[in-house]
C-alpha positions, 0 to 999 in steps of 0.5 A: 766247518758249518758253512755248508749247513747254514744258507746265509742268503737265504738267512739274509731273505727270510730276516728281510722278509720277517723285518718287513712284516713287522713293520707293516702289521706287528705291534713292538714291545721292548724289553730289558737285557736279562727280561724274560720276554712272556708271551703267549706262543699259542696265540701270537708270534714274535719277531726280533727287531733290534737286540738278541733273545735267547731261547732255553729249556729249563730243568725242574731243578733249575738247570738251563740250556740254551737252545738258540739265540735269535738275532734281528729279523729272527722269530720266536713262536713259529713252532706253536702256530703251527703244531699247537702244544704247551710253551716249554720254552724260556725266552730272555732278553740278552741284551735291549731288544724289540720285537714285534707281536703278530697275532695268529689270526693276523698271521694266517691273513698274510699267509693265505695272501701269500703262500710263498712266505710258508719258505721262510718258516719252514726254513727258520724251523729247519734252522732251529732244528740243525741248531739243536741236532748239532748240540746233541751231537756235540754232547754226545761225541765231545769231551768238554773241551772237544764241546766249547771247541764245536761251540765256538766254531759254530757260533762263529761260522757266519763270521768274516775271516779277517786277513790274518784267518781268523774269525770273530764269535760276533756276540759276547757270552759270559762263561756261564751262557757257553756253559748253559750252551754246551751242557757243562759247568762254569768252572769247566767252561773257564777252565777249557778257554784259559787252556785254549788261551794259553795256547793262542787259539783263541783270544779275545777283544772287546770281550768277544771271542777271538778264533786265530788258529780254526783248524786247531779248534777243529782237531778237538771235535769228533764231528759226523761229518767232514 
């Protein structure tokens, strides 16, 4: 369903590319899982190593959303060094992760040494900001049910497909986390994936998010695109 929005070879690239980077002028950091990883954006960027991040905004009353999770050869930072601004972002650990600081000054060596890899931010960017439009969309066209369904499948859509057609959300999120996700509460989230449960369109093991019947997901979205 999603697919077609997310190049996963040159995902696979530009991870390679971020990867290598790090070990050749990065400086690593390891963080606990639920550690808030405080950095200061404007002066450097960070690149994940091992383990996952969750970028989120906060409300004044204390409301969270998450935005998008970063996995291994992801970064954080990269809208900061180039367009400046206050950090409103909180950056969390979802598990033990390491990820490499690259200074800004360092970074502009390397960028000036070679332009090409300007391809692999503006597609990390571009990622970021497909992330976030499909959230607001999902928002404001699904109902509750209709936002976990999106949700999941989104989470899911790099997932092999198993013999039987199904496929594996490959990262374990609490109800809350979903919840923070979709902009709902906690108690709908449940409620939501206990009705999807009982009727065996999802499952789960290992407490990761079995989907075996896709399409019947997909007839809970109202999507803008087919």
């Amino acid at each position: 369903m999603y697919e077609n929005l997310f190049d996963n070879e040159k995902q696979i690239k530009m991870r390679n590319y971020f990867i290598n980077l790090a070990n050749a002028i990065g400086k690593v950091k390891s963080y606990k899982k639920n550690e808030c990883v405080c950095f200061d954006k404007t002066a450097y960027v960070g690149i994940v190593l091992k383990g996952v991040l969750s970028e989120n905004v906060v409300s004044s009353h204390g409301n969270v959303h998450t935005l998008y999770v970063l996995r291994r050869g992801e970064i954080s930072g990269e809208p900061f060094y180039f367009c400046g601004g206050e950090n409103t972002i909180l950056t969390l650990a979802k598990e033990i992760t390491d990820i490499s600081f690259i200074q800004n000054e360092v970074l502009d060596r390397e960028l000036n040494k070679n332009p090409e890899a300007y391809r692999y931010f503006i597609h990390s960017i571009t990622r970021k900001y497909r992330i976030i439009m499909l959230q607001l969309t999902n928002n404001l066209f699904n109902d509750s049910i209709g936002r976990i369904a999106d949700a999941l499948l989104r989470l899911a859509s790099f997932a092999e497909v198993d013999p039987l057609g199904r496929t594996t959300v490959n990262m374990v999120f609490t109800h809350q986390e979903l919840a923070n996700n979709i902009g709902c509460s906690r108690i709908t989230v449940t409620k939501c994936l206990n009705e999807l449960l009982n009727n065996d369109i999802i499952s789960y093991q290992n407490k990761k998010i079995i989907i075996n019947k896709p399409e019947q997901l997909k007839a809970y979205i109202d999507v803008v695109f087919d």
